[in-house]
C-alpha positions in Angstrom: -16.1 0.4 -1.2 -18.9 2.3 0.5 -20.5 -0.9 1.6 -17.6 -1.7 3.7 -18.5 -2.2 7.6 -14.9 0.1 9.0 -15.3 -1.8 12.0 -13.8 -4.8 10.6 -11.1 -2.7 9.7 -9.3 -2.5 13.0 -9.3 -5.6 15.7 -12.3 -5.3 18.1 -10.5 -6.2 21.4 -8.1 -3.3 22.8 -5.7 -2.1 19.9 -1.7 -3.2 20.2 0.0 0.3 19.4 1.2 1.0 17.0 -1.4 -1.1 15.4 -0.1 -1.4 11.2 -2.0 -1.5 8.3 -1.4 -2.4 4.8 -3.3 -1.2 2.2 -2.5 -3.5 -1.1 -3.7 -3.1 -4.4 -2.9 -2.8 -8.0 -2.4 0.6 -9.5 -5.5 3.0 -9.8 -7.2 -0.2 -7.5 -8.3 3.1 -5.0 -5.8 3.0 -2.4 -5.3 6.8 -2.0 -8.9 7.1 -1.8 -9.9 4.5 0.1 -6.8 5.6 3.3 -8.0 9.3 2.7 -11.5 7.5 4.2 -10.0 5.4 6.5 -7.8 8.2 8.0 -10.8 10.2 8.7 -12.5 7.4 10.0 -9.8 6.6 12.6 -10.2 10.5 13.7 -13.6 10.2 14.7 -12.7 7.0 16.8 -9.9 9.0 18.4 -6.9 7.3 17.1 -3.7 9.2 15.9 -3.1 7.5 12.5 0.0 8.6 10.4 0.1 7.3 6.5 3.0 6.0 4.2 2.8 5.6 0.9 5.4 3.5 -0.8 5.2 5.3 -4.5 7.2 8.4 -2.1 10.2 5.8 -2.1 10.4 4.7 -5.6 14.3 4.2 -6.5 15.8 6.8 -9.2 15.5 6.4 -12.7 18.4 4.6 -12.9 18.2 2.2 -11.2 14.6 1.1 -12.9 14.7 1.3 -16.1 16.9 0.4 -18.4 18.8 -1.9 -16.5 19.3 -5.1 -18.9 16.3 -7.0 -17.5 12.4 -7.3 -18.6 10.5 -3.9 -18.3 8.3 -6.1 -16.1 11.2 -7.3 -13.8 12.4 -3.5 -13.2 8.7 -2.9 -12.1 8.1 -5.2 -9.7 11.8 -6.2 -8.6 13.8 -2.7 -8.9 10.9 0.2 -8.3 11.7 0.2 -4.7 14.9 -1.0 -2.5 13.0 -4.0 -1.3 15.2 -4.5 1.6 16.0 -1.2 2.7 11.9 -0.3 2.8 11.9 -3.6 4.8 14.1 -1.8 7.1 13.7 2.1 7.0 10.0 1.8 6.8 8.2 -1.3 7.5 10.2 -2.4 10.7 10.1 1.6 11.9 6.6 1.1 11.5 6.4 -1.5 13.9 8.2 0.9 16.8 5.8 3.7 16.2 5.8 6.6 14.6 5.0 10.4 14.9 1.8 11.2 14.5 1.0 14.8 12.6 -1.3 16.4 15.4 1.0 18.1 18.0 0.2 17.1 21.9 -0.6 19.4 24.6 3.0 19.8 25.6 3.7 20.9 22.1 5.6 17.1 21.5 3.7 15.0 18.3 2.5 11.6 19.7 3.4 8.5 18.8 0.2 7.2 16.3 -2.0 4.5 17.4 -2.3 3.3 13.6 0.5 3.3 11.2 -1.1 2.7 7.5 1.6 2.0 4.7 -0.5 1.7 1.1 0.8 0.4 -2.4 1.2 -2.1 -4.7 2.4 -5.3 -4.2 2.9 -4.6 -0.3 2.7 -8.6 0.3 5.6 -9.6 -1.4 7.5 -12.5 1.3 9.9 -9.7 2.5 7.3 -7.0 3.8 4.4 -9.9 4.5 4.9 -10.3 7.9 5.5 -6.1 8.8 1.9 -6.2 8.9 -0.7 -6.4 11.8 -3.5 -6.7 9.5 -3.5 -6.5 5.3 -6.5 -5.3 3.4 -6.5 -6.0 -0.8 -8.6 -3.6 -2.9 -9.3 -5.9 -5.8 -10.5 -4.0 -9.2 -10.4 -5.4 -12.5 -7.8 -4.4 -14.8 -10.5 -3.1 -17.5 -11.8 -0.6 -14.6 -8.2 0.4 -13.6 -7.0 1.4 -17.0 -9.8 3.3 -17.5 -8.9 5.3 -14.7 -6.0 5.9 -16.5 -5.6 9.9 -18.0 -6.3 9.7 -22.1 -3.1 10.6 -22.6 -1.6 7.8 -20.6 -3.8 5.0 -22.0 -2.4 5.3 -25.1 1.1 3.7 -24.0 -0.5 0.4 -23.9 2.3 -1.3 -24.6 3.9 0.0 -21.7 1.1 -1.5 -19.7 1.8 -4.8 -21.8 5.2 -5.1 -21.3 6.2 -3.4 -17.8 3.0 -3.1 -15.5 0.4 -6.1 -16.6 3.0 -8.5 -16.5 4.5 -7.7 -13.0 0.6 -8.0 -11.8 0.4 -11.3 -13.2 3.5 -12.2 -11.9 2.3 -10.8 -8.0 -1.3 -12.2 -8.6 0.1 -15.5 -9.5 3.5 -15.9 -7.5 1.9 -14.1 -4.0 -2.0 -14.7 -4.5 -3.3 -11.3 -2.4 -6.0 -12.1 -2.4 -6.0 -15.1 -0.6 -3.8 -14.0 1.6 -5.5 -10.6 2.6 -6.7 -10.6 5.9 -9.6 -8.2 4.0 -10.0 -7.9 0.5 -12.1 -5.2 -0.9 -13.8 -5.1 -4.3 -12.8 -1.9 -5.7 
């Protein structure tokens, strides 16, 4: 990722505000990382960028596990209320959104860049929310590895609830071909 040109990120005529980003990627692809860069990046150009990430809207328990369907199914289908994200988040996006510096008259902006990050953010309901989509693409065998000790050893977890709803996404919604950027990660 430190190859990547930033420039390319954001549209080189005069930016639409608010101007929103997706960041897509698989788990432990480097999306946290690679906003935390592009955040700071945005600063120095002078923007106001505010960040959502979609793992602080994951649906209770309850409602995602244990449900009667696949493991893989309550992953990719139930994590999140698809439709109500569509609406409380993604279409908000779109209108703008405080930023998190205060202005001179002690009011926070609106933000010139409104980044949303996290897995499988181009589903067909949340596609078109987008101004411009970057993929972080990183092999499975790397991601797992980034994985805690502790946590690699549920591997049939992984087998039966998260590799399967990335096949599913990687085959059903193709990121990245769709990406307006993809990013090896």
């Amino acid at each position: 990722m430190s190859n990547l040109d930033l420039t390319k990120v954001l549209p080189q005529a005069s930016l639409k505000t608010p101007f929103v980003l997706g960041i897509d990627g698989l788990s432990r692809s480097g999306k946290t990382t690679f906003v935390t860069k592009l955040e700071h990046y945005f600063k120095t150009l002078g923007y106001r960028a505010v960040t959502f990430h979609i793992d602080d809207y994951i649906e209770p328990r309850n409602r995602r596990y244990d449900t009667g369907h696949e493991e893989w199914f309550e992953y990719y289908f139930l994590q999140w209320d698809i439709e109500k994200l569509k609406e409380e988040l993604f279409e908000k996006a779109k209108e703008g959104v405080k930023a998190d510096q205060g202005s001179s008259n002690g009011e926070s902006p609106l933000s010139d860049v409104v980044i949303i990050e996290g897995v499988f953010l181009q589903r067909k309901e949340w596609r078109g929310s987008f101004d411009q989509m970057l993929y972080l693409d990183c092999a499975k065998a790397v991601r797992f590895q980034r994985e805690t000790a502790e946590t690699q050893q549920k591997v049939k977890k992984f087998e039966d609830r998260y590799w399967k709803a990335e096949k599913y996404y990687l085959e059903n919604v193709r990121p990245g071909e769709k990406a307006d950027i993809v990013i090896e990660s």
